[in-house]
C-alpha positions as CSV (number, residue, x, y, z in Angstrom):
1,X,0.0,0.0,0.0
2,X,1.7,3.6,-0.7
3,X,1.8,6.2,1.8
4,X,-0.2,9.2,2.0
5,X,1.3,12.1,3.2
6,X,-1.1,15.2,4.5
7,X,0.4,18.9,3.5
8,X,-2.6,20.3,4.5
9,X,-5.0,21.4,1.0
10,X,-2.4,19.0,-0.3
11,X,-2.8,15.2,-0.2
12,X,0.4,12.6,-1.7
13,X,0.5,9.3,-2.6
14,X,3.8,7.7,-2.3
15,X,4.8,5.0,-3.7
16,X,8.3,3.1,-3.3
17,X,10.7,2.2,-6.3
18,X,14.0,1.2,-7.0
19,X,15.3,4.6,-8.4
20,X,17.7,7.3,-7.6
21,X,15.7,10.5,-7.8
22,X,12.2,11.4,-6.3
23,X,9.6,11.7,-9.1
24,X,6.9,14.6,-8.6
25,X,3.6,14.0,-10.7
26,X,0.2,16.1,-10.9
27,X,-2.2,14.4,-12.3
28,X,-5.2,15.5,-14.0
29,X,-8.2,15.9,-14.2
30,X,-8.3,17.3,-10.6
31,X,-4.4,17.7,-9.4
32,X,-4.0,14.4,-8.0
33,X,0.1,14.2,-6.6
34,X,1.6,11.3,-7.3
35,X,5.2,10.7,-5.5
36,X,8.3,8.1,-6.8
37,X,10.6,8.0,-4.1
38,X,14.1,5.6,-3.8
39,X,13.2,2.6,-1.6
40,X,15.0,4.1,1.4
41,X,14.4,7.5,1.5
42,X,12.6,8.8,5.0
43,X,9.1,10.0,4.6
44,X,10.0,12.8,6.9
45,X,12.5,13.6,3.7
46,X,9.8,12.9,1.0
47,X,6.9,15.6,3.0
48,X,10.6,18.3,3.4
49,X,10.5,17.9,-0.2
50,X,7.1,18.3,-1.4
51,X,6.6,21.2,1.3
52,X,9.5,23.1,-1.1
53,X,7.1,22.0,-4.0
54,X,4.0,23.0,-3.0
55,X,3.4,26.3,-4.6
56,X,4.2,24.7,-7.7
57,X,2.1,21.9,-7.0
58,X,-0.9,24.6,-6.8
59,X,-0.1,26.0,-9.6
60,X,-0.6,22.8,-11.6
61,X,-3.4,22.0,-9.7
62,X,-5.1,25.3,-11.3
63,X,-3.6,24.6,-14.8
64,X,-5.1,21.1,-15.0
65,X,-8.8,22.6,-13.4
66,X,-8.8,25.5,-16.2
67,X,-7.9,23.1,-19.4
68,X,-10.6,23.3,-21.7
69,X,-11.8,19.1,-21.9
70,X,-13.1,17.7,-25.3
71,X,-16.7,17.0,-25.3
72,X,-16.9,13.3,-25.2
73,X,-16.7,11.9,-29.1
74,X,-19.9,9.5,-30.6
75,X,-18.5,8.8,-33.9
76,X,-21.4,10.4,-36.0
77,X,-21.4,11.9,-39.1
78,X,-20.2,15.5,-39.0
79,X,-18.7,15.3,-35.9
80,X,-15.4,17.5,-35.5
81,X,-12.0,15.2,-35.1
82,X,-8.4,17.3,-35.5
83,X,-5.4,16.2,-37.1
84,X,-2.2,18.1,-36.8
85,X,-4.2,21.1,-35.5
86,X,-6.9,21.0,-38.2
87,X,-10.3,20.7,-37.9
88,X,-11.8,17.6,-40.1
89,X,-15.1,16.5,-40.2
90,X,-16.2,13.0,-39.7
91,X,-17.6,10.3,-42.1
92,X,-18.6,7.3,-41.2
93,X,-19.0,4.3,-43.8
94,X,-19.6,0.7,-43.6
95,X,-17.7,-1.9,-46.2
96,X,-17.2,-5.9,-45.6
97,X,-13.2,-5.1,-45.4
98,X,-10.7,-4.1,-43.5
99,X,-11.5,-0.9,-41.2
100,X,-9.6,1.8,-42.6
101,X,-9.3,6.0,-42.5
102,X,-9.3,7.9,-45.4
103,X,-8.2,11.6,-45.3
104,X,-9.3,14.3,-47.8
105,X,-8.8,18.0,-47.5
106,X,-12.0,18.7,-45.3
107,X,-13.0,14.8,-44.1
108,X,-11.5,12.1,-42.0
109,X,-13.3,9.2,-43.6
110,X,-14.0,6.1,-41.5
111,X,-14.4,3.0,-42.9
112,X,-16.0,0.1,-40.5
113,X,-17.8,-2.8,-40.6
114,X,-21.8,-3.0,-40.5
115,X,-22.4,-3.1,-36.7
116,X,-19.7,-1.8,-35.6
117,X,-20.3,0.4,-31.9
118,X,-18.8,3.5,-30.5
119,X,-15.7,1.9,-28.9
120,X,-14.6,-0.1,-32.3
121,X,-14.8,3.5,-34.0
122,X,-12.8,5.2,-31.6
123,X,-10.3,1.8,-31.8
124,X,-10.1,2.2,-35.6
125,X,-9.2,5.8,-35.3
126,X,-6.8,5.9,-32.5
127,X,-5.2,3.3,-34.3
128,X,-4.8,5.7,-37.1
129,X,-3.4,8.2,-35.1
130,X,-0.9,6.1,-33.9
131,X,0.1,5.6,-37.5
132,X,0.4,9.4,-37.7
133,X,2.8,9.6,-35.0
134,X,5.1,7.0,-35.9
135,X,5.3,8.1,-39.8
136,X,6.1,11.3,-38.4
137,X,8.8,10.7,-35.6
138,X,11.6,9.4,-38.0
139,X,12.2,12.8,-39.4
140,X,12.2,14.4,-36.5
141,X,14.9,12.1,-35.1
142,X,17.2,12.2,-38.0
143,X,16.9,16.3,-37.2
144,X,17.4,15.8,-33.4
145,X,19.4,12.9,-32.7
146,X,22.6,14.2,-34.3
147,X,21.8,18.1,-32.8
148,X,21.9,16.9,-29.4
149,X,24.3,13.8,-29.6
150,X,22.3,11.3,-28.2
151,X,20.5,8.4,-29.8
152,X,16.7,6.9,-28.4
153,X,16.8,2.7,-28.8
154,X,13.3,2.4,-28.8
155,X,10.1,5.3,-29.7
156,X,7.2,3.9,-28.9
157,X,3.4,5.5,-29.5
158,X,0.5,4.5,-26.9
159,X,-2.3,6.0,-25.2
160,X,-0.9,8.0,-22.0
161,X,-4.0,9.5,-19.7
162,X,-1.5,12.0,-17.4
163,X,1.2,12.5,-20.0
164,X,2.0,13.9,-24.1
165,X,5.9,12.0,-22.9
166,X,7.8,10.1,-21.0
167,X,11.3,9.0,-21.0
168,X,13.4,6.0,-19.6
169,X,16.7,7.3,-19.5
170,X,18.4,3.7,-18.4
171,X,17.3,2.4,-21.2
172,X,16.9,4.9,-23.3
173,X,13.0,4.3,-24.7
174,X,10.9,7.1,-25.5
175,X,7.2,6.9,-25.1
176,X,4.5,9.7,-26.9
177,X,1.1,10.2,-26.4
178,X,-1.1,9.1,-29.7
179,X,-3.4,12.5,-29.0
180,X,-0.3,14.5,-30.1
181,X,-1.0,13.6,-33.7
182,X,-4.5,16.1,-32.8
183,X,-2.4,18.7,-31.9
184,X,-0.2,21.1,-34.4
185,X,3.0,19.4,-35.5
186,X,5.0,21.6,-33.2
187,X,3.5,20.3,-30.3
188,X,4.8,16.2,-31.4
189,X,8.6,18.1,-32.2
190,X,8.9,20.0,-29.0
191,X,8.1,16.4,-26.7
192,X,10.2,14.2,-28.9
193,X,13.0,17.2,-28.1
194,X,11.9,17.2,-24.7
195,X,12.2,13.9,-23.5
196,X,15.2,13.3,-26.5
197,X,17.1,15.7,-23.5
198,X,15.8,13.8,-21.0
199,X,18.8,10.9,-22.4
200,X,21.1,14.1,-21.5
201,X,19.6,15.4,-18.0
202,X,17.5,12.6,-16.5
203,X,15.5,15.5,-13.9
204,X,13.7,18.6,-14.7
205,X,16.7,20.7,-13.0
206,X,18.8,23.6,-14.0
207,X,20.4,21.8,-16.2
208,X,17.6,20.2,-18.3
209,X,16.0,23.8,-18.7
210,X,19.2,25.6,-19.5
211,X,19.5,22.6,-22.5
212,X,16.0,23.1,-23.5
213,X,16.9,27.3,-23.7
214,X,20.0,26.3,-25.9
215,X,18.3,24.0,-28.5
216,X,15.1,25.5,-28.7
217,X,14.7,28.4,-27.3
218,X,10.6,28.6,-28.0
219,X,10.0,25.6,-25.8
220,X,8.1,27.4,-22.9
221,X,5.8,29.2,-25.5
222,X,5.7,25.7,-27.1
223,X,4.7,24.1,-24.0
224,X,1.8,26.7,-22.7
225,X,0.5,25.9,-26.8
226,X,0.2,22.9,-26.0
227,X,-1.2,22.9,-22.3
228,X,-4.1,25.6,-23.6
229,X,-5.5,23.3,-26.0
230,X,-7.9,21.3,-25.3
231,X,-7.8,17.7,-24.0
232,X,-9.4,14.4,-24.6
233,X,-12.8,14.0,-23.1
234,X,-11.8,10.5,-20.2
235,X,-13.5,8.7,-17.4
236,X,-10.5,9.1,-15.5
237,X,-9.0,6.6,-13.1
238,X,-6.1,6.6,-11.3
């Protein structure tokens, strides 16, 4: 069972892990905080540190409350779905064949079989988007890779709930968030560059944001872009 620690207006869960630094999270939709701590550390050392964090924590907390939320999606005709920042509108067909997504300069056309439900149109098209991040992350890596000298073994594209990116510095994987394919093609470079520096500078310290300044320098304005826009409608659980 993690700990909880009580700041007060502030609640954390900590949970126990075989890692070196203490992880901070704030999760949305309502703020939750989430802490990683090394397997020894002192809780006494953990609630020290999250009393220096607080007023950042707050400041989250109001971020993730003020973020505009997607109405949820029914997969009707007409319905508005984004793609790199555009607005499409929705078609939905039905062929005996393979489910498929067809794009044309106004329409994302979705092809499904007769009977298929919500939830296998939402599959079909997440599935798509998936595709739409991984055709467009080798490009960006040949760019970024040899820029900041470091090389990512493994990119993979899923479904995150609290995060557009995470990386795994040991090992050096890379995981993005399929929804970024929704967002404007900026938004997909600056977390691939983000978490790219995270193989350099494993924490969010000093030194990661005097790396981010250096190789792009719009990576704050980058970043609020990205946290304005709206978010994916989710029954969320934690």
């Amino acid at each position: 069972m993690p700990d909880v620690l009580d700041l007060g207006d502030v609640q954390a869960e900590v949970t126990r892990k075989a890692i070196k630094h203490v992880h901070l999270s704030v999760l949305p939709p309502a703020g939750k905080v989430r802490v990683a701590a090394p397997e020894h550390m002192p809780l006494d050392t953990i609630r020290v540190f999250l009393i220096a964090k607080l007023s950042w924590i707050r400041a989250q907390r109001r971020k993730l409350l003020a973020q505009e939320r997607e109405t949820p999606r029914e997969f009707l005709n007409k319905e508005s779905h984004y793609l790199w920042g555009k607005r499409y509108l929705l078609e939905v067909s039905t062929a005996d064949a393979a489910p498929r997504v067809d794009r044309s300069p106004r329409k994302l056309h979705l092809w499904v079989r007769a009977g298929a439900d919500r939830a296998r149109c939402e599959e079909v098209l997440d599935s798509w988007y998936r595709q739409q991040v991984h055709e467009a992350v080798p490009a960006l890596l040949a760019k970024w890779e040899p820029v900041l000298g470091v090389k990512a073994k493994r990119v993979f594209v899923q479904r995150m709930k609290t995060k557009w990116g995470s990386c795994t510095p040991s090992a050096g994987y890379i995981r993005l968030n399929t929804d970024l394919a929704k967002k404007p093609p900026e938004c997909l470079e600056y977390i691939l560059v983000h978490e790219l520096v995270h193989l350099l500078e494993p924490t969010h310290n000093a030194r990661f944001m005097g790396l981010m300044d250096l190789y792009l320098p719009p990576w704050q304005h980058l970043r609020r872009q990205l946290n304005q826009l709206p978010v994916r409608h989710e029954d969320w659980e934690y």
